[in-house]
C-alpha positions as CSV (number, residue, x, y, z in Angstrom):
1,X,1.4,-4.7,28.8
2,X,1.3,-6.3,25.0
3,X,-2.4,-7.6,24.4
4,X,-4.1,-8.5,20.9
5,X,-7.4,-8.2,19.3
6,X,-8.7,-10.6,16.6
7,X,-12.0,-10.6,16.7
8,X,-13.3,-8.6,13.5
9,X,-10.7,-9.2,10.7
10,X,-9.2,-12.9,11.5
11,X,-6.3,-11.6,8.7
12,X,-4.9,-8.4,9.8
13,X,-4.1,-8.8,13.4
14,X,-4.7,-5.6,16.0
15,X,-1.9,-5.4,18.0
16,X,-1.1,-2.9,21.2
17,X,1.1,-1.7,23.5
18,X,0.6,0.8,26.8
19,X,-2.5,2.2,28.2
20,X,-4.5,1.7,25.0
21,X,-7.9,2.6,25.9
22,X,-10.9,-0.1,24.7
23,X,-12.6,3.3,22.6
24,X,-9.1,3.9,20.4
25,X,-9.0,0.1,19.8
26,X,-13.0,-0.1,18.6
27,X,-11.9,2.9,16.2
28,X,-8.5,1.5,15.2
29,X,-10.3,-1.7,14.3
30,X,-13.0,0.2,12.1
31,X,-10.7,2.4,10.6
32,X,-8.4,-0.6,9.5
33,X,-11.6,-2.8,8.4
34,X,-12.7,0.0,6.1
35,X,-9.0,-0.2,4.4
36,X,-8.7,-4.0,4.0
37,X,-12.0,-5.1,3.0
38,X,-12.4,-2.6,0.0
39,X,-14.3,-4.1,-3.3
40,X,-11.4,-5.2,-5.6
41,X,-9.1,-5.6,-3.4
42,X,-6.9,-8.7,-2.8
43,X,-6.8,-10.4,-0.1
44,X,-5.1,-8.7,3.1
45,X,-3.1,-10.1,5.8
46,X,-0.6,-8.8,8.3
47,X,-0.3,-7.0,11.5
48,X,-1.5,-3.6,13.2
49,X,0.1,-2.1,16.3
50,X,-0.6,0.8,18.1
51,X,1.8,2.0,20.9
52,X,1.2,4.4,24.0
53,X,4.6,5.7,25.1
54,X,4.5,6.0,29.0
55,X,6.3,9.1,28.6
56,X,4.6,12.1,29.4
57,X,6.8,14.3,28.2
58,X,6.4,13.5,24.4
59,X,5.3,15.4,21.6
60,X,3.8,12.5,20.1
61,X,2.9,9.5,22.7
62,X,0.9,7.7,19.9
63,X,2.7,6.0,17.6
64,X,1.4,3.2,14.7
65,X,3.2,0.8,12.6
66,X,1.2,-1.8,9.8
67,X,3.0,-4.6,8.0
68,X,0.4,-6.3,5.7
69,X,0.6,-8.4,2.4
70,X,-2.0,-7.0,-0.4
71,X,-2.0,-10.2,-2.6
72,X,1.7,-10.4,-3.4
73,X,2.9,-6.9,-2.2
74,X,4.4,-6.0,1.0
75,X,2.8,-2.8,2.5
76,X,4.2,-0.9,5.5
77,X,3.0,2.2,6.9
78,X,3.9,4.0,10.1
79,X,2.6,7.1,11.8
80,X,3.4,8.8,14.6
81,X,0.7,11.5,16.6
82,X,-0.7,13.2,19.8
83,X,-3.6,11.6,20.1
84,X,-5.1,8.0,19.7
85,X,-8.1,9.2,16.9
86,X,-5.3,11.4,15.2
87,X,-2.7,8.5,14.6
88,X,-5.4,6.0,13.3
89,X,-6.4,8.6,10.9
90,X,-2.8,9.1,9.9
91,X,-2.6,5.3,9.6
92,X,-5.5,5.1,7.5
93,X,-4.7,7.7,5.2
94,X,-0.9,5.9,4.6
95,X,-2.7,2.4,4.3
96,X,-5.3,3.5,1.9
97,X,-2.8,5.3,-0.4
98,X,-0.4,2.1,0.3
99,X,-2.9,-0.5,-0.7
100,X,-4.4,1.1,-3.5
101,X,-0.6,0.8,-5.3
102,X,-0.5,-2.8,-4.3
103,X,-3.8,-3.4,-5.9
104,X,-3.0,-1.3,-8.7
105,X,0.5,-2.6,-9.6
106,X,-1.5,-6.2,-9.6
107,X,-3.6,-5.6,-11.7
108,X,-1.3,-4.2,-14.5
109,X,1.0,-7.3,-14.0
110,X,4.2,-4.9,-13.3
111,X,3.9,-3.8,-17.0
112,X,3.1,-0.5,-18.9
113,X,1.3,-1.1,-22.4
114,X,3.5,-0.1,-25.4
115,X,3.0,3.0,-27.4
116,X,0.9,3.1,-29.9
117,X,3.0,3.6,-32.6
118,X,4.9,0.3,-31.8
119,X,3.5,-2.2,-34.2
120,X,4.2,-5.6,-32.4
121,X,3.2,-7.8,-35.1
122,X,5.6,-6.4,-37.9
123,X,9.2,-7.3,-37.5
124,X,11.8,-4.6,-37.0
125,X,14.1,-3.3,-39.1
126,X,17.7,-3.4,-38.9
127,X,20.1,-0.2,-38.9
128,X,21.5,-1.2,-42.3
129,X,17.9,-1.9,-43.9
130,X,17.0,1.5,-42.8
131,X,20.1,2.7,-44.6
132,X,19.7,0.7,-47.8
133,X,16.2,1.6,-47.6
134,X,17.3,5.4,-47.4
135,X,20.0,5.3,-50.2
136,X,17.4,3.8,-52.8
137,X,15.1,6.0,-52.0
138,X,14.9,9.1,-55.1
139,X,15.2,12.9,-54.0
140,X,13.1,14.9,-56.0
């Protein structure tokens, strides 16, 4: 059984699969809320889905996956666990760290600054003026 939520975060979709129970969804949602709509951060869309393996027999039946865009970065995290509170956490943890990168790398435009000894207004100097420069120079 596939089913979505969209009531709280119209941007990032809740997605699930299995027997999902409506207490791991209210906390999913939460958890996912507290990532996305952070101060500072751009805008956040994508998708959230949370599986149930009907396998028993499984170490870990929970399983997560998140695809979202954080302004003009793609972000995916995945988590796999043995209960529904432990792989939100998981998911959350991934998604914070994720998203704070996107936000991060947006903000600095992709670039680092340039040392400080770099002088960007003054032209540079060629190998042979360096040279020149070092042959005229007297030795005491």
């Amino acid at each position: 059984m596939s089913t979505e939520d969209t009531d709280a975060t119209p941007l990032v979709r809740l997605r699930f699969d299995g027997a999902v129970d409506e207490q791991t969804l209210a906390y999913a949602r939460a958890k996912i809320d507290a990532v996305v709509n952070r101060p500072g951060l751009p805008a956040v869309t994508g998708e959230v889905r949370i599986v149930r393996a009907a396998a028993h027999h499984t170490d870990r039946p929970w399983s997560a996956t998140a695809e979202l865009h954080v302004g003009g970065h793609q972000v995916i995290a995945t988590a796999e666990e043995r209960t529904g509170t432990e792989v939100v956490d998981r998911l959350q943890d991934r998604l914070r760290r994720q998203t704070d990168k996107a936000g991060h790398a947006r903000d600095a435009g992709h670039r680092t600054a340039p040392p400080p000894w770099r002088d960007l207004d003054q032209p540079s100097h060629s190998a042979e003026e360096i040279g020149r420069a070092a042959e005229a120079s007297p030795t005491a």
